[in-house]
N, C-alpha and C positions, 0 to 999 in steps of 0.2 A: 214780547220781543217781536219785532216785525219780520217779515221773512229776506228783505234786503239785510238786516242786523244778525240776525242768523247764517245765511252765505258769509258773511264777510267775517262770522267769529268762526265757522269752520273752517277757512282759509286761515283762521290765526291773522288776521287782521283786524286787531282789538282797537278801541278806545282812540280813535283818527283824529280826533279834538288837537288844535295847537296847544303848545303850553307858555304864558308868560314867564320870561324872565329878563331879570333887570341885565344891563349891556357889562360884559365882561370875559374872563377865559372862562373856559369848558375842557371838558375831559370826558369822554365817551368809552364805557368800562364795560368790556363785554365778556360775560363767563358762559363757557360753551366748552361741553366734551369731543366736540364734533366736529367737522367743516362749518365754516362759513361765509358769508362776499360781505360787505358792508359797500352802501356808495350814500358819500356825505356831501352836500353842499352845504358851506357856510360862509355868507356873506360873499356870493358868486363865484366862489371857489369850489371846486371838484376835487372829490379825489375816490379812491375804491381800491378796496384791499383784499384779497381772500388768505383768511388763516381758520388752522385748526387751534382748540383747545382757548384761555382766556388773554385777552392783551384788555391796552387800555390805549386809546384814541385819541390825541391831541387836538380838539377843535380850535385853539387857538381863540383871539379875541371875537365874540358873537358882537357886530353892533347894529346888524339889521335880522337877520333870520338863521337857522341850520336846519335843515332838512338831510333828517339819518333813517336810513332804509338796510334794514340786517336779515339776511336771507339766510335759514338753516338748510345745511348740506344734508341732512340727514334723520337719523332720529333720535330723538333726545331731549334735551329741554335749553333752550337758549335764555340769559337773563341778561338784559341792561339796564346801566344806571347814568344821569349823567350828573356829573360830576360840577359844583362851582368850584373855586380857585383856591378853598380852604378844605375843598375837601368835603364836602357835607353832599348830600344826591338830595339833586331837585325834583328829577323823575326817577322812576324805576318801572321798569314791563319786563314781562316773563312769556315765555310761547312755548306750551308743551307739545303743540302738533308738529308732526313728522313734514318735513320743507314750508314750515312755515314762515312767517316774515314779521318783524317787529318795525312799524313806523314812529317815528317823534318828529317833531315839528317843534321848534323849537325860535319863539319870537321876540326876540328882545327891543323893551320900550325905556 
């Protein structure tokens, strides 16, 4: 592992790669004991939320990109998943570091 790949997994900023998915609704499912901010663009829309404990995120219909950015308040262990329209998780990321940050990228073709 290189020493840029090392900084960036001790910040808890894992696995930066976009991920394909086909064009449709999303759900963005976040389990966390703790604070957190979320700030999501999808499809040139903003928006950003700060909650404790788990909710789930409406991204509505993806037909060009989402970019979702989840910053923990604290310590503990953060997990998301996001969600297609049946319900089934396309991605999933976890972050055990204390104010760490989970990135998805998320491109729909």
């Amino acid at each position: 592992m290189g020493i840029g790949k090392k900084i960036i997994s001790l910040l808890g900023l894992r696995d930066q790669g976009s991920v394909n998915i086909s064009k449709g609704d999303y759900k963005d499912k976040i389990e966390n004991g703790i604070g957190w901010a979320s700030y999501i663009t999808t499809d040139s829309k903003y928006s950003q939320n700060e909650v404790s404990g788990a909710q789930t995120i409406d991204l509505g219909e993806i037909t060009s990109f989402s970019s979702i950015t989840i910053n923990q308040k604290g310590s503990g262990t953060t997990k998301v998943s996001i969600l297609d329209s049946n319900g089934n998780i396309v991605v999933k990321k976890s972050n055990l570091i204390d104010y760490g940050s989970i990135y998805i990228l998320l491109k729909a073709k």
